[in-house]
Residue, then its C-alpha position, 0 to 999 in steps of 0.5 A: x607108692x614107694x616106701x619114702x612116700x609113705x614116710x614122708x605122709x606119715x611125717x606130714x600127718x603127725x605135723x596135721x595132727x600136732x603143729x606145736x614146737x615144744x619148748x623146754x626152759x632150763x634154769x640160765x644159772x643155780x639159784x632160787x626159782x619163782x616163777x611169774x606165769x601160770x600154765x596155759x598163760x600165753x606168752x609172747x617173744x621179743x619183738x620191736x623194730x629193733x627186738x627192743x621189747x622183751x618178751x613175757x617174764x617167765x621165771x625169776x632166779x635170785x643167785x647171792x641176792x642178785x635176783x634176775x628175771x628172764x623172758x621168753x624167747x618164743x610165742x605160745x603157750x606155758x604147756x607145763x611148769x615144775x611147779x615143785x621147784x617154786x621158791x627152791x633152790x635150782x641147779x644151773x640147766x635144770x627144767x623149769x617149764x614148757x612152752x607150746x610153740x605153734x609152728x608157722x608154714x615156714x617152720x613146719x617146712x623146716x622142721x620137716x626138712x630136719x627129720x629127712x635131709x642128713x644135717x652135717x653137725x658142727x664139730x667144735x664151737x667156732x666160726x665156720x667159712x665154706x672152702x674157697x671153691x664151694x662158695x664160690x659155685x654157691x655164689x654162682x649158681x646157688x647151694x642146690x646146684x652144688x653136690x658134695x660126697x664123702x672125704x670132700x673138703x667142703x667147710x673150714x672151721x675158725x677157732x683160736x685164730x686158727x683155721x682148720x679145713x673140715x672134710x664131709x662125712x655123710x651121704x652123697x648128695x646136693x646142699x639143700x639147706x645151709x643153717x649158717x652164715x659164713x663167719x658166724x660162730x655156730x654151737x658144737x652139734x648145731x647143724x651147718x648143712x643139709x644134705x639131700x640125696x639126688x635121688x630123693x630131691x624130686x620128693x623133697x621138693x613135691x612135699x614143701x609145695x604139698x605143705x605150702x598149698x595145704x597149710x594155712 
């Protein structure tokens, strides 16, 4: 067994024991926290036909007597509330509670695929396009097919009206994820890309079919 199967069954293993997203809510602006749940209260996400009903009050934050309640974004469970910040004032981005994410196959898939592809970041908040010629053989035979290297000029990056082209600066290989859509405007850091080696591809592919066939 090669070292990167072994990796990737540790990777696997971990997913098995604890399949949870854990997600960390920060104060949206300064002001005094109450919050509206309790831990281990199970919360619910946005949901409707057209996303029209909010998701579980979490917390309410009151700025200049302008009290504004906000809701979760995700389902699970309120792993653990600082409960000490209850009734205080706040500093904006301040953690206030955790929320306990199960993750779905899908998700799982993907947060699998995030620790072992190389994610090409984006470098400034801006609308991102692919270059003419990488869209165009996306277009034709898909991302898998498309294999980009160092120095190639793969993304152009849109920001105050200004277009500038944005040269890849990972390792060689295929674009096995794409995590934007093109004309979207994506947040400095968020990746756009992911890149798979050709040689691990194989691999890559044999671990989505495990998990697919083993998860329920």
């Amino acid at each position: 067994m090669s070292s990167q199967e072994i990796h990737f069954d540790e990777i696997i293993s971990r997913y098995r024991s604890d399949p949870y997203d854990y997600v960390d809510m920060h104060a949206i602006h300064a002001g005094k926290v109450q919050f509206l749940v309790e831990e281990d209260a199970q919360v619910e996400s946005v949901s409707g036909e057209w996303n029209h009903i909010p998701g579980t009050v979490l917390y309410e934050i009151n700025r200049e007597r302008n009290p504004k309640k906000v809701t979760s974004q995700t389902n699970g469970t309120v792993d653990s509330i600082n409960l000490e910040l209850d009734g205080k004032f706040v500093e904006a981005g301040e953690k206030l509670l955790t929320i306990r994410h199960p993750l779905k196959k899908k998700e799982i898939i993907e947060a699998i695929l995030q620790e072992v592809l190389f994610l090409f970041e984006a470098p400034e908040r801006a609308r991102y396009f692919f270059a003419m010629d990488i869209q165009s053989r996306i277009e034709q035979k898909g991302a898998r097919s498309v294999f980009i290297q160092p120095g190639d000029e793969i993304i152009t990056m849109s920001l105050m009206k200004r277009d500038t082209p944005v040269f890849y600066t990972g390792e060689p290989g295929i674009i096995h994820s794409v995590y934007f859509k093109p004309g979207d405007s994506v947040d400095i850091g968020q990746p756009l890309i992911g890149v798979c080696a050709e040689d691990k591809f194989p691999l890559v592919q044999k671990v989505i079919t495990r998990v697919k066939a083993e998860w329920e």
